[in-house]
mmCIF file of the N, C-alpha and C atoms, coordinates in Angstrom:
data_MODEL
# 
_entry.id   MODEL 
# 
loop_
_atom_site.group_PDB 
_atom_site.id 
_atom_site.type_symbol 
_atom_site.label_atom_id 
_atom_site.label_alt_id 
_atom_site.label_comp_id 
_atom_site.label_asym_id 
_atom_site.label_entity_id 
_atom_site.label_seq_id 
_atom_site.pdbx_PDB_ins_code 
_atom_site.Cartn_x 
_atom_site.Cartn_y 
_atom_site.Cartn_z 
_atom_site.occupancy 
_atom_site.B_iso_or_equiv 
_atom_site.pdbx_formal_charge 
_atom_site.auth_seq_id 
_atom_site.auth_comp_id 
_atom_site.auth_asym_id 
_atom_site.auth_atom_id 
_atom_site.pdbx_PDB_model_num 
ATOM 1   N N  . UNK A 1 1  ? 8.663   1.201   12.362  1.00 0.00 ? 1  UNK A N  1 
ATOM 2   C CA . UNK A 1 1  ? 8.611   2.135   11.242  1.00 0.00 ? 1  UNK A CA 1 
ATOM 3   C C  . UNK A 1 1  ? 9.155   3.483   11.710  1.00 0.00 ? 1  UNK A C  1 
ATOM 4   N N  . UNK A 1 2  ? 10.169  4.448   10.779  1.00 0.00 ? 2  UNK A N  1 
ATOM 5   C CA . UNK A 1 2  ? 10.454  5.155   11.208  1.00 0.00 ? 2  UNK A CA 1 
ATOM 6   C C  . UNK A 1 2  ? 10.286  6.088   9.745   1.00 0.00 ? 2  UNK A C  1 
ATOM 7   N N  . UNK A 1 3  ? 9.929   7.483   10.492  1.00 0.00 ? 3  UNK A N  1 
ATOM 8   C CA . UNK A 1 3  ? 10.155  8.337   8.993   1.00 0.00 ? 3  UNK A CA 1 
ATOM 9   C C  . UNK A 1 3  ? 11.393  8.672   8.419   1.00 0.00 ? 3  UNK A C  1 
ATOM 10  N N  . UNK A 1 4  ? 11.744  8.431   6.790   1.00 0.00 ? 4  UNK A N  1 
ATOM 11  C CA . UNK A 1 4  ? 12.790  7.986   6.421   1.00 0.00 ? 4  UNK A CA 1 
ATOM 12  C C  . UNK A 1 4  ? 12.604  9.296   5.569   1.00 0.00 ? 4  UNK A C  1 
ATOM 13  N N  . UNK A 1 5  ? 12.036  10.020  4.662   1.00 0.00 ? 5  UNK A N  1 
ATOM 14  C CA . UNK A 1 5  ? 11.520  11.411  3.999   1.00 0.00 ? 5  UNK A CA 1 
ATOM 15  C C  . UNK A 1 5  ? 10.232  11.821  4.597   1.00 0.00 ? 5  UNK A C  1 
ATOM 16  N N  . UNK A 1 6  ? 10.545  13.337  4.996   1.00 0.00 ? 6  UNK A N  1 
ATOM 17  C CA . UNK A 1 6  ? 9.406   14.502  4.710   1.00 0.00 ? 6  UNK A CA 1 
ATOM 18  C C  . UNK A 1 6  ? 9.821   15.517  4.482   1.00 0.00 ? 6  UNK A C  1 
ATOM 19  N N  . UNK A 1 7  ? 8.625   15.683  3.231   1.00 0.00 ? 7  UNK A N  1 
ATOM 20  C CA . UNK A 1 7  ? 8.758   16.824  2.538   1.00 0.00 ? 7  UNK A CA 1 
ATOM 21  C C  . UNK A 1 7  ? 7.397   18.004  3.015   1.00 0.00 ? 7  UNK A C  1 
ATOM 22  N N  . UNK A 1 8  ? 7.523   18.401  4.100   1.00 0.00 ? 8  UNK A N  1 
ATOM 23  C CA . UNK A 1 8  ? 6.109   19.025  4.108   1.00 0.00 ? 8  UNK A CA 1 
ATOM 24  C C  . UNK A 1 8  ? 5.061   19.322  2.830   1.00 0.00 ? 8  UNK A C  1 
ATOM 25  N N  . UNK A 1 9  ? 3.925   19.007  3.002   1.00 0.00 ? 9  UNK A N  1 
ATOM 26  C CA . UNK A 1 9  ? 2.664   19.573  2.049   1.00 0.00 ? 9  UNK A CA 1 
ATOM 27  C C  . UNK A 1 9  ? 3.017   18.845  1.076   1.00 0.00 ? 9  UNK A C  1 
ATOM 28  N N  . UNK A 1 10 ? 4.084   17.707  1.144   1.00 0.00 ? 10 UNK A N  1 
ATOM 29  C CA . UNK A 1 10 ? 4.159   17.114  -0.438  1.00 0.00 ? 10 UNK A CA 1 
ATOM 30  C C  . UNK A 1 10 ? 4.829   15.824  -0.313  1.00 0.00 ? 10 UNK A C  1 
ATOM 31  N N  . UNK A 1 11 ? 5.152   15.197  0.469   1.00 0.00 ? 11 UNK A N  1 
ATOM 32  C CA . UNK A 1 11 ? 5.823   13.578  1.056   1.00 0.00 ? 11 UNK A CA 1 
ATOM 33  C C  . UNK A 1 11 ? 5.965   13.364  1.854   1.00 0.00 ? 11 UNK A C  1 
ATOM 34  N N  . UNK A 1 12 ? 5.758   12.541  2.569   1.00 0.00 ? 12 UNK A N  1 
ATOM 35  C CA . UNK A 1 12 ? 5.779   11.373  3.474   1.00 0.00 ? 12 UNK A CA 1 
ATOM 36  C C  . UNK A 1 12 ? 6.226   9.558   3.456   1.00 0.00 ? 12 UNK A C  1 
ATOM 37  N N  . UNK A 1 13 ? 7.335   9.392   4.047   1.00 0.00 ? 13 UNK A N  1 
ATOM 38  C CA . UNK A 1 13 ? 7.825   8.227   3.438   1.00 0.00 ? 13 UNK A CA 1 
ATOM 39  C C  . UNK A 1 13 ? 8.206   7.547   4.801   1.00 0.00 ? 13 UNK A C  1 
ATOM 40  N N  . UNK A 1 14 ? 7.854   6.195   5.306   1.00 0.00 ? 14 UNK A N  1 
ATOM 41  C CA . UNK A 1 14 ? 8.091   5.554   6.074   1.00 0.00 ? 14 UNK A CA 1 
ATOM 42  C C  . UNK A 1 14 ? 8.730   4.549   5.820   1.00 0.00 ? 14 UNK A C  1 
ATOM 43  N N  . UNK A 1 15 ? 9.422   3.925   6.651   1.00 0.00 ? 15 UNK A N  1 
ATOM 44  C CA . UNK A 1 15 ? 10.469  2.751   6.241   1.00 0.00 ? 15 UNK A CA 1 
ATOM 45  C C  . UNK A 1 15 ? 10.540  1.987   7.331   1.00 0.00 ? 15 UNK A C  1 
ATOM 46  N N  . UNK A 1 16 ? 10.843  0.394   7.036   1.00 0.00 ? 16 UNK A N  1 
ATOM 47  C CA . UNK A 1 16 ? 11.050  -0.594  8.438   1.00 0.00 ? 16 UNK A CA 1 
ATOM 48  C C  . UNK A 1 16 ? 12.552  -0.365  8.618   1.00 0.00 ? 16 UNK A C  1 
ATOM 49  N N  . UNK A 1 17 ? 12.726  -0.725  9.980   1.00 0.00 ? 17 UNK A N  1 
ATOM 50  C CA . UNK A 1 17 ? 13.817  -0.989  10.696  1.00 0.00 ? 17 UNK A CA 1 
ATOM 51  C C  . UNK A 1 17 ? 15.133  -1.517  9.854   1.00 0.00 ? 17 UNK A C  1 
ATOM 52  N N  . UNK A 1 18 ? 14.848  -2.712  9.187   1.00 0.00 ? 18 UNK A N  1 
ATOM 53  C CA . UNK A 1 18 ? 15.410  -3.436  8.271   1.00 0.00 ? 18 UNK A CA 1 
ATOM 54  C C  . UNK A 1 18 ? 15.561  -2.999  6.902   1.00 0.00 ? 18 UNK A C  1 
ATOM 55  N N  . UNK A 1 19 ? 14.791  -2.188  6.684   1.00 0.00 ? 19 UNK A N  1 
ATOM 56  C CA . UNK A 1 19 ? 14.604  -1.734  5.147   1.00 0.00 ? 19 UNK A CA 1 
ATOM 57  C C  . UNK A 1 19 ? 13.656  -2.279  4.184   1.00 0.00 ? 19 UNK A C  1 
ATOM 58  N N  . UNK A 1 20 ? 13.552  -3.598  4.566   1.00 0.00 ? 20 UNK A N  1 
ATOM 59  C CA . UNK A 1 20 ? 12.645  -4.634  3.753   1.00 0.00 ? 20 UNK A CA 1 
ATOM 60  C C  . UNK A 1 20 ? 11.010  -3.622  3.151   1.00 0.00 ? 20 UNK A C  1 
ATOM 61  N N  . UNK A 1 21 ? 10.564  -2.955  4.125   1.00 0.00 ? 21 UNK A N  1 
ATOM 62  C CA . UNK A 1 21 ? 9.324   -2.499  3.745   1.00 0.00 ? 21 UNK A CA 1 
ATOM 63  C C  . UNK A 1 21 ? 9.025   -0.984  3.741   1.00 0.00 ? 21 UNK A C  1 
ATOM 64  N N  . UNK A 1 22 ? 8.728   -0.263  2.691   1.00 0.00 ? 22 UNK A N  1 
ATOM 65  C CA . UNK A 1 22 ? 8.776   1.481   2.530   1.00 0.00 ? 22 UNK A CA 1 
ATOM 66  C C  . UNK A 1 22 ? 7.022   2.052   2.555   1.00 0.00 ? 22 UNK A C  1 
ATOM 67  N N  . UNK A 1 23 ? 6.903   2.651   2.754   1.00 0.00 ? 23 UNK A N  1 
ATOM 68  C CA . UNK A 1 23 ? 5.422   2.854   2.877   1.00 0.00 ? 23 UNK A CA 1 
ATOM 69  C C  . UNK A 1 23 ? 5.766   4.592   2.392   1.00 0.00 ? 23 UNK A C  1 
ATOM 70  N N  . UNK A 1 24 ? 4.846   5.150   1.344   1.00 0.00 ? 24 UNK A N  1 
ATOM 71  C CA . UNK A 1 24 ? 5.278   6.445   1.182   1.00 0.00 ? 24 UNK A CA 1 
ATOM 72  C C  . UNK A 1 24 ? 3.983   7.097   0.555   1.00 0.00 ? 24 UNK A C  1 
ATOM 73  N N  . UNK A 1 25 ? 3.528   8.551   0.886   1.00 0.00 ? 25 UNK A N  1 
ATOM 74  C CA . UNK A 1 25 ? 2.306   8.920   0.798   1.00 0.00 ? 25 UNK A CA 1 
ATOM 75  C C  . UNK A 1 25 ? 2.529   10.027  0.218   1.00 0.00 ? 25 UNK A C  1 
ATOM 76  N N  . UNK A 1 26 ? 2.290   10.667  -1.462  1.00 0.00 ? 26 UNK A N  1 
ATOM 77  C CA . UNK A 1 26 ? 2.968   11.792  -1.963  1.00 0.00 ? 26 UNK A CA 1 
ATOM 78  C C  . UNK A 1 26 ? 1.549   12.578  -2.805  1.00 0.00 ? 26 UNK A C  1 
ATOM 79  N N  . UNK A 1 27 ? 1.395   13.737  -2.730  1.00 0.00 ? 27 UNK A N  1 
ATOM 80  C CA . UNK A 1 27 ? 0.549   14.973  -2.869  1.00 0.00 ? 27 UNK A CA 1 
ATOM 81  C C  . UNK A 1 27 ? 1.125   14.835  -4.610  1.00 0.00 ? 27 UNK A C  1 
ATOM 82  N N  . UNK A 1 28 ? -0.048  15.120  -5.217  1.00 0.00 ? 28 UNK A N  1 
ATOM 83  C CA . UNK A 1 28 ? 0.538   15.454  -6.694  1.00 0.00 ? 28 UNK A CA 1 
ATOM 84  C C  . UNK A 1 28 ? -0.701  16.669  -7.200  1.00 0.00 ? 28 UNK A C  1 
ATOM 85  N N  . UNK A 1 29 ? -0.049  17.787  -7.654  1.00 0.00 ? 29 UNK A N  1 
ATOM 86  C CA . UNK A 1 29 ? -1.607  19.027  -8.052  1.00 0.00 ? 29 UNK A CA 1 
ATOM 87  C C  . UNK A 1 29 ? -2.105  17.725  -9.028  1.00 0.00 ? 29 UNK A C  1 
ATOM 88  N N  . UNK A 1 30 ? -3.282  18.193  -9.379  1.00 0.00 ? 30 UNK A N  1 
ATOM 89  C CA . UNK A 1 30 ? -4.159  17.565  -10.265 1.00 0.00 ? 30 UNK A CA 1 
ATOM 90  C C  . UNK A 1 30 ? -5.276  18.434  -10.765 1.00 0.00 ? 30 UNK A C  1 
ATOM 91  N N  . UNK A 1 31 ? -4.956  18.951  -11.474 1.00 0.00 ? 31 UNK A N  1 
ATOM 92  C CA . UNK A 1 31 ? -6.012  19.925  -12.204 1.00 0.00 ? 31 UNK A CA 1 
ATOM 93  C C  . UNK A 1 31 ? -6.326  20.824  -11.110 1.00 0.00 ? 31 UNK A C  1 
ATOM 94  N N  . UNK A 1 32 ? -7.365  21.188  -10.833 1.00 0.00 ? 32 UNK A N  1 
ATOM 95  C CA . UNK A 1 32 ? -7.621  22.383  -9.664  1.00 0.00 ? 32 UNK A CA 1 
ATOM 96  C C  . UNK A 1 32 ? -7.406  21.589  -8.721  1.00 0.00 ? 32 UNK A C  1 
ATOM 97  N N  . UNK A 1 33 ? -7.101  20.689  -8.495  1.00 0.00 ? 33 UNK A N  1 
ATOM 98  C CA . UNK A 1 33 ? -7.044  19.884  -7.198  1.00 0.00 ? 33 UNK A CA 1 
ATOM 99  C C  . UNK A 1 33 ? -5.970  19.338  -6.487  1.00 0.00 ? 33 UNK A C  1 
ATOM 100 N N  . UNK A 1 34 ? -5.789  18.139  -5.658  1.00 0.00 ? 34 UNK A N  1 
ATOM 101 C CA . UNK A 1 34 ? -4.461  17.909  -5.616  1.00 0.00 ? 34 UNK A CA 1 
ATOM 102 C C  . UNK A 1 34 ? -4.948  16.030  -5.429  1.00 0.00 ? 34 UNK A C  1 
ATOM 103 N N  . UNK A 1 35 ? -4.036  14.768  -5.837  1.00 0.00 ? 35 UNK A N  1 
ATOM 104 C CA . UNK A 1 35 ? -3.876  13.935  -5.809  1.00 0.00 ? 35 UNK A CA 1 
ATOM 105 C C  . UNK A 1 35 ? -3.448  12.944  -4.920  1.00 0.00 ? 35 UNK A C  1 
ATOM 106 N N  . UNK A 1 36 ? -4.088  12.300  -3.599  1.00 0.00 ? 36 UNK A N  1 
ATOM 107 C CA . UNK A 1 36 ? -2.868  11.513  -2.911  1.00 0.00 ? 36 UNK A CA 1 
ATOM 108 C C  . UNK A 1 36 ? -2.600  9.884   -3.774  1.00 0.00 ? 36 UNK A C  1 
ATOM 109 N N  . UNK A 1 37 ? -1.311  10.161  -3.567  1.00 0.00 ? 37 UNK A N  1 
ATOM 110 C CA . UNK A 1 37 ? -0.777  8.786   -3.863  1.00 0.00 ? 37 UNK A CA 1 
ATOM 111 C C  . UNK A 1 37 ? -0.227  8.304   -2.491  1.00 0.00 ? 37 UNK A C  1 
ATOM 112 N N  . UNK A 1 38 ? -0.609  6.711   -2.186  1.00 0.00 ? 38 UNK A N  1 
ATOM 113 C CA . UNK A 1 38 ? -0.041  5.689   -1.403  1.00 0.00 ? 38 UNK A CA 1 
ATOM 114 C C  . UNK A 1 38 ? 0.549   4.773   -2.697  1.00 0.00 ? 38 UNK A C  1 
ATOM 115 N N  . UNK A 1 39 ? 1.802   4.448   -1.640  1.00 0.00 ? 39 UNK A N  1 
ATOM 116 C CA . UNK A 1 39 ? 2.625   3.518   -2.668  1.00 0.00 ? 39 UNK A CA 1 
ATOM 117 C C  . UNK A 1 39 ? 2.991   2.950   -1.084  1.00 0.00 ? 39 UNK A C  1 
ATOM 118 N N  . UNK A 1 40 ? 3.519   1.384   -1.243  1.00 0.00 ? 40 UNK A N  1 
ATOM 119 C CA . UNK A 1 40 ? 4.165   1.069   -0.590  1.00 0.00 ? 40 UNK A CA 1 
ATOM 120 C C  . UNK A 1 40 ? 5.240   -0.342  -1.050  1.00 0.00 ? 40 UNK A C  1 
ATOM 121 N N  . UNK A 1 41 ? 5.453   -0.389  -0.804  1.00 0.00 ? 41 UNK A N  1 
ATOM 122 C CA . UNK A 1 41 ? 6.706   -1.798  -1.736  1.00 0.00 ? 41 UNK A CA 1 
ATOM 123 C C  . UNK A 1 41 ? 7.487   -2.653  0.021   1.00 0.00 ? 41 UNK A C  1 
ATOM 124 N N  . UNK A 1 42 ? 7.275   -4.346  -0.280  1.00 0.00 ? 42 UNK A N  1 
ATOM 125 C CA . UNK A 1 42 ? 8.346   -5.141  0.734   1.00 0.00 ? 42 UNK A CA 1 
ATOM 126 C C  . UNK A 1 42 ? 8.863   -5.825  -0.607  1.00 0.00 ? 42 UNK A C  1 
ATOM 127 N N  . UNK A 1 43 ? 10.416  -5.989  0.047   1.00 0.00 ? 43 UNK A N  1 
ATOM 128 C CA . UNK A 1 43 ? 11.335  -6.739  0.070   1.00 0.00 ? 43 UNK A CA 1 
ATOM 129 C C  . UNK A 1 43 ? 11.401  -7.843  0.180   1.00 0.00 ? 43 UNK A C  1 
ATOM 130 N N  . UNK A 1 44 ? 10.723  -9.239  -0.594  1.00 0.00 ? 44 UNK A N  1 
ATOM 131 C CA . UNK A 1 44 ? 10.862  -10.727 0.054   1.00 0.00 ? 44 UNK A CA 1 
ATOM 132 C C  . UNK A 1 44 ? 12.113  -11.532 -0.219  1.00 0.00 ? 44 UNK A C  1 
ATOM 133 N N  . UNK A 1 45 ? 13.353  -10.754 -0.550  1.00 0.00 ? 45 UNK A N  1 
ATOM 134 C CA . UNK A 1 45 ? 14.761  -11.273 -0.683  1.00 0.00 ? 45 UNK A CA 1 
ATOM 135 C C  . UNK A 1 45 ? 14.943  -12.075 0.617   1.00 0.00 ? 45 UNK A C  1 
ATOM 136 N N  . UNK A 1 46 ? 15.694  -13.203 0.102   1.00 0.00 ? 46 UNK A N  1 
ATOM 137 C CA . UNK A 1 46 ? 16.459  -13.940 1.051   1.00 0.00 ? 46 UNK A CA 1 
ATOM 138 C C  . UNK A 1 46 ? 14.569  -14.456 2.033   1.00 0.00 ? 46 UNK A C  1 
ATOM 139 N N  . UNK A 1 47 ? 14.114  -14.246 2.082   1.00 0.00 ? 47 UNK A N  1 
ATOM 140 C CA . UNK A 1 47 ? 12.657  -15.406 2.283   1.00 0.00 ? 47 UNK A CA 1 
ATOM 141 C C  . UNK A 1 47 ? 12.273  -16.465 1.418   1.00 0.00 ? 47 UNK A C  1 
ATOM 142 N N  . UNK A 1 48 ? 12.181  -17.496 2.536   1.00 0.00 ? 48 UNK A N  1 
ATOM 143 C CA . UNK A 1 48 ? 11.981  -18.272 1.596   1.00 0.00 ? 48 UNK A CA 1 
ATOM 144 C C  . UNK A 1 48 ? 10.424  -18.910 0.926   1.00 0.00 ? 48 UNK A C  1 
ATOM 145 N N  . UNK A 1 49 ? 10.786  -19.972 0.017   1.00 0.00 ? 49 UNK A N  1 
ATOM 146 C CA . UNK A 1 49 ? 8.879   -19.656 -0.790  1.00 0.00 ? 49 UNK A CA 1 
ATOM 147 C C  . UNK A 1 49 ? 8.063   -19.877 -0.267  1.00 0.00 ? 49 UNK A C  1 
ATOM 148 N N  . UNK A 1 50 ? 7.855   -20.444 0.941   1.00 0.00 ? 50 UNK A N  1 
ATOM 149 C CA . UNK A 1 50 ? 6.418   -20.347 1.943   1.00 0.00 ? 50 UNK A CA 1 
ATOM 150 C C  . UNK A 1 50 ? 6.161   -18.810 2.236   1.00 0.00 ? 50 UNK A C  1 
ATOM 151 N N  . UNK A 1 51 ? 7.340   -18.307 2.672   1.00 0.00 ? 51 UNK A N  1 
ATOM 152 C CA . UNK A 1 51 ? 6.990   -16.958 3.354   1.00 0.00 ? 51 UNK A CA 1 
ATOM 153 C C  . UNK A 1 51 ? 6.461   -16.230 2.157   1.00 0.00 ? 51 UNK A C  1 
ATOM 154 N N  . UNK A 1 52 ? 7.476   -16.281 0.834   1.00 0.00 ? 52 UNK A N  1 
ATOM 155 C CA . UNK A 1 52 ? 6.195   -15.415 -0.233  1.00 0.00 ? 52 UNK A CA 1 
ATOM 156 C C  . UNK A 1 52 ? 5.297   -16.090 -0.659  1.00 0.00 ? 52 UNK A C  1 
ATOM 157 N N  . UNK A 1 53 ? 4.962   -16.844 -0.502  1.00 0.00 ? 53 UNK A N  1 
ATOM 158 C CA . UNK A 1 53 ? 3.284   -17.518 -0.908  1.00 0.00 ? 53 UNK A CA 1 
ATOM 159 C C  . UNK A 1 53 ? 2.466   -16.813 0.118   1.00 0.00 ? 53 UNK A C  1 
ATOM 160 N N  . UNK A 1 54 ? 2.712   -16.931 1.519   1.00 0.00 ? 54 UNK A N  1 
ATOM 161 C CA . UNK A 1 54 ? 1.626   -16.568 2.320   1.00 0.00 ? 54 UNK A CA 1 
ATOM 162 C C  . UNK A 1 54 ? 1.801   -14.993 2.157   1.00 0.00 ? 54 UNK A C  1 
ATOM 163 N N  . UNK A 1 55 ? 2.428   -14.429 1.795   1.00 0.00 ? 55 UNK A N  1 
ATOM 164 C CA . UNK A 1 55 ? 2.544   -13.119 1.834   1.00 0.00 ? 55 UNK A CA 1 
ATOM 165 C C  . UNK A 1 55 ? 1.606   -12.134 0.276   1.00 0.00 ? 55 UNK A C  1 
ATOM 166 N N  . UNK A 1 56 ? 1.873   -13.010 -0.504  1.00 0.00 ? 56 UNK A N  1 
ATOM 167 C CA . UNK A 1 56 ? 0.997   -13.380 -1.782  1.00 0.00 ? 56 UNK A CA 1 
ATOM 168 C C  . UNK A 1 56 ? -0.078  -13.226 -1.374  1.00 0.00 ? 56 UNK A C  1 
ATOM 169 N N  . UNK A 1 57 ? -0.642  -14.245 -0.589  1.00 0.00 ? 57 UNK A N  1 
ATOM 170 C CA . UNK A 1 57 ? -1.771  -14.856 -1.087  1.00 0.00 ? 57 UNK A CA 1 
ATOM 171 C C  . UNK A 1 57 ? -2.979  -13.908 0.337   1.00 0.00 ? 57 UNK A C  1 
ATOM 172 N N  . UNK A 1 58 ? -1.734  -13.295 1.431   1.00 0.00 ? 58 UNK A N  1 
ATOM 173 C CA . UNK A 1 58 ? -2.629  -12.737 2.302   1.00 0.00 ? 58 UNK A CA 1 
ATOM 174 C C  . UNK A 1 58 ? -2.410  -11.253 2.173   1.00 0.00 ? 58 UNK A C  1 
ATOM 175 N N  . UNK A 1 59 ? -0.852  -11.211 2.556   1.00 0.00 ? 59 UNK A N  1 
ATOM 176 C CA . UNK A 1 59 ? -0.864  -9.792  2.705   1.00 0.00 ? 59 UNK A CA 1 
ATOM 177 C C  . UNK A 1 59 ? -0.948  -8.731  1.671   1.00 0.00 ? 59 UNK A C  1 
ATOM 178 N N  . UNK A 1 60 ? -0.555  -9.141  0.543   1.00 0.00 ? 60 UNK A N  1 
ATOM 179 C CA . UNK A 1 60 ? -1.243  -7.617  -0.442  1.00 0.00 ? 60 UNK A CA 1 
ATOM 180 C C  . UNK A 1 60 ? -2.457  -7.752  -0.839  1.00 0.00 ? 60 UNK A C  1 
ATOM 181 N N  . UNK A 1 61 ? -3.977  -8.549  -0.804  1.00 0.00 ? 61 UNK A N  1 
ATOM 182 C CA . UNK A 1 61 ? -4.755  -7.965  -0.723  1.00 0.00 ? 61 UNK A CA 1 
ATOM 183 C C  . UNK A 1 61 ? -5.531  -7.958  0.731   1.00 0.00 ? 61 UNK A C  1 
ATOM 184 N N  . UNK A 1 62 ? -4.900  -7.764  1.507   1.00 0.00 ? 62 UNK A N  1 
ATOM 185 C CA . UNK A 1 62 ? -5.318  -7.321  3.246   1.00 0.00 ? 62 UNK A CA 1 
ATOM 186 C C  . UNK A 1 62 ? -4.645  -5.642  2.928   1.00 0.00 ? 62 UNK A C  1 
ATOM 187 N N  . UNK A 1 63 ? -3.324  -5.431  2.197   1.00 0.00 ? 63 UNK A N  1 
ATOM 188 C CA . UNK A 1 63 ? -3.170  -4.155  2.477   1.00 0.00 ? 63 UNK A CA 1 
ATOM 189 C C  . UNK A 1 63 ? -4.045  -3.237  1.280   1.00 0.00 ? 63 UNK A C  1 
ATOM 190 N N  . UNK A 1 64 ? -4.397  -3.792  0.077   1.00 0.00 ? 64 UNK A N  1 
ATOM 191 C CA . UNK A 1 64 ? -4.903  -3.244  -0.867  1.00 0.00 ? 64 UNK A CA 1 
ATOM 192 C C  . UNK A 1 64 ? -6.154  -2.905  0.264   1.00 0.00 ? 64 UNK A C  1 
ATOM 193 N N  . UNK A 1 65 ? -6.884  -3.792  0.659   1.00 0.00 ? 65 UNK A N  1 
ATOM 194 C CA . UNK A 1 65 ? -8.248  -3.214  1.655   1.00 0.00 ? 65 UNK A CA 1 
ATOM 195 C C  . UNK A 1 65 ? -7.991  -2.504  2.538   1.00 0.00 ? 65 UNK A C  1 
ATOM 196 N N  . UNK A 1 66 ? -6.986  -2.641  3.473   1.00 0.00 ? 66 UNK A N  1 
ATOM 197 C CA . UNK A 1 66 ? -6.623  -1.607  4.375   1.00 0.00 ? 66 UNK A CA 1 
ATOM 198 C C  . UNK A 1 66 ? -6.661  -0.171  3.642   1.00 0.00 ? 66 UNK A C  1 
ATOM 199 N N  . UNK A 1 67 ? -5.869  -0.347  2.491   1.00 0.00 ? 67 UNK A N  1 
ATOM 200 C CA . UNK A 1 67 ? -5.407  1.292   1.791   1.00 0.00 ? 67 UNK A CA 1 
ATOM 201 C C  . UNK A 1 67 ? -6.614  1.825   1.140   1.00 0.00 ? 67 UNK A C  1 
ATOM 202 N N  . UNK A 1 68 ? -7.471  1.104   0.765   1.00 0.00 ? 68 UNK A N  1 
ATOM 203 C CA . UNK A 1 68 ? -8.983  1.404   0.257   1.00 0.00 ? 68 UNK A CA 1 
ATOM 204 C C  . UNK A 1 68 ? -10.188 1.963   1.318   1.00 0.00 ? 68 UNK A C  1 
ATOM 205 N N  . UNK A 1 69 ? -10.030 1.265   2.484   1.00 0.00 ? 69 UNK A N  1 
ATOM 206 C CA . UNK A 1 69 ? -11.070 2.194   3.447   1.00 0.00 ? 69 UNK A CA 1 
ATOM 207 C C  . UNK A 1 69 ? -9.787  3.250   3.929   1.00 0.00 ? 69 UNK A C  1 
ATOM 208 N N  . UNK A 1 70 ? -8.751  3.354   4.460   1.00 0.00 ? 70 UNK A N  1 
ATOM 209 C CA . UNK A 1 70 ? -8.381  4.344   4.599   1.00 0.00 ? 70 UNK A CA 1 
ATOM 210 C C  . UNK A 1 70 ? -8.612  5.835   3.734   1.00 0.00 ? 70 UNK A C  1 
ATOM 211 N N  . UNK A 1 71 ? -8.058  5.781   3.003   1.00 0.00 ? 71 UNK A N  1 
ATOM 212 C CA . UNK A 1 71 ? -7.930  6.471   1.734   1.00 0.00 ? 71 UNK A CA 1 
ATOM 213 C C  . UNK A 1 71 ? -9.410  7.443   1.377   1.00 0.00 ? 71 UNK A C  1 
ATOM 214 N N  . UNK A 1 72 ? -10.611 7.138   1.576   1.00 0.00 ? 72 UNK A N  1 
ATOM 215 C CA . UNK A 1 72 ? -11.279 7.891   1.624   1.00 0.00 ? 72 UNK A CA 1 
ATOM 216 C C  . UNK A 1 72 ? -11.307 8.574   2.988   1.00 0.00 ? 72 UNK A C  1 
ATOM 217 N N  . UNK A 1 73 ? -10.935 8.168   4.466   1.00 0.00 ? 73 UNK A N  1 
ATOM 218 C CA . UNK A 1 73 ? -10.826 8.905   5.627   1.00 0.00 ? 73 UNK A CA 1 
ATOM 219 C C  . UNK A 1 73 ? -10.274 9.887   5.480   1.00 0.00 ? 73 UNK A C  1 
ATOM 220 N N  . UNK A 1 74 ? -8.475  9.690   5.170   1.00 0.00 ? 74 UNK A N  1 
ATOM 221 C CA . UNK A 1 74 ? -8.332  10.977  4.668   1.00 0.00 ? 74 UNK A CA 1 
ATOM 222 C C  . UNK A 1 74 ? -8.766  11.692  3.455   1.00 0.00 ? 74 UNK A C  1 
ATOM 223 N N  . UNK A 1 75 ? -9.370  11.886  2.654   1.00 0.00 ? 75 UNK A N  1 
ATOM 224 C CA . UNK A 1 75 ? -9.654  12.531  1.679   1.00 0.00 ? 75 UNK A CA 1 
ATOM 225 C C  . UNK A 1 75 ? -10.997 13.234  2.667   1.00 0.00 ? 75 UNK A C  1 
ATOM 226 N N  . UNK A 1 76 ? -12.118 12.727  3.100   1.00 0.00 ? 76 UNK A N  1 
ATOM 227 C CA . UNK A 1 76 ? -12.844 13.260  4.075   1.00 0.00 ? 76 UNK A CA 1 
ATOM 228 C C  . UNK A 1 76 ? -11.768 14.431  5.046   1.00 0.00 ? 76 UNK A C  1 
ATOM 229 N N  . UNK A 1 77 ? -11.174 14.117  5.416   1.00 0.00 ? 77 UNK A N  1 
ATOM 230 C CA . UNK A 1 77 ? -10.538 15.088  6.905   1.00 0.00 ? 77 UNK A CA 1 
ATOM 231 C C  . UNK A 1 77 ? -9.916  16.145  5.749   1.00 0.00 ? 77 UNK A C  1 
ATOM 232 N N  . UNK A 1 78 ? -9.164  15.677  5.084   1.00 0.00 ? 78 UNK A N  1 
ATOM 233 C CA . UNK A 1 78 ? -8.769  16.863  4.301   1.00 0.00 ? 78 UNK A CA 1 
ATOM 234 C C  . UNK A 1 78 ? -9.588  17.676  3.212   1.00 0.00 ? 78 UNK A C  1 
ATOM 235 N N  . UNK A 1 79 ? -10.510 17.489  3.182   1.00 0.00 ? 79 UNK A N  1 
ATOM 236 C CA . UNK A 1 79 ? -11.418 18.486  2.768   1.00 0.00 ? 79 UNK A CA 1 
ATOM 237 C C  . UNK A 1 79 ? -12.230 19.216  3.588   1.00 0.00 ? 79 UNK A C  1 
ATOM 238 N N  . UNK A 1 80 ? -12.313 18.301  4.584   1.00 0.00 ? 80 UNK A N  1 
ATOM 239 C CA . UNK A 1 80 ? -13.189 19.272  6.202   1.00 0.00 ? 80 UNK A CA 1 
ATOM 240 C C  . UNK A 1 80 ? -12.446 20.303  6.464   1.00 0.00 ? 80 UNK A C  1 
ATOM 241 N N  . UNK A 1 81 ? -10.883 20.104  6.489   1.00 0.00 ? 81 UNK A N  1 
ATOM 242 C CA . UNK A 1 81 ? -10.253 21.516  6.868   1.00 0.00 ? 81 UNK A CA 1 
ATOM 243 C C  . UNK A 1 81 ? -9.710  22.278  6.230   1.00 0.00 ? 81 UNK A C  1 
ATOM 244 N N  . UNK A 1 82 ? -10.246 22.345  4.913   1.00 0.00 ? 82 UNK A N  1 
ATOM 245 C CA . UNK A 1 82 ? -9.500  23.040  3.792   1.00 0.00 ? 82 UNK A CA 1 
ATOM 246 C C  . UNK A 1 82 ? -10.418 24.280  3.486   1.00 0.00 ? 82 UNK A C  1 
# 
């Protein structure tokens, strides 16, 4: 993974080697506050249908949980130092 956009105080965008997979983390105000968004998107072009079945059936909700306990960590740290 390499960083592919930063926008200080307002994006963060990571990308694979290949391109296949973007991972991107963007600040939005929100009323008095401010919003993080995680987005991330893969590429299963040119794989074939085993690889998106198991990818289905494991990896987006392994990353939905990953992004769910994360996601309050930072929201914790960034309010500790604000």
């Amino acid at each position: 993974m390499r960083v592919e956009v930063l926008d200080p105080r307002r994006t963060l965008v990571f990308r694979s080697a290949d391109g296949a997979w973007v991972w991107g983390f963007h600040l939005r105000r929100y009323g008095a506050g401010t919003r993080l968004i995680s987005r991330n998107r893969i590429s299963l072009a040119g794989r074939p249908g085993p690889g998106r079945t198991v990818y289905r059936m494991v990896m987006e909700p392994g990353s939905l949980v990953m992004e769910r306990r994360m996601l309050p960590g930072i929201k914790q740290r960034a309010e500790r130092t604000s």
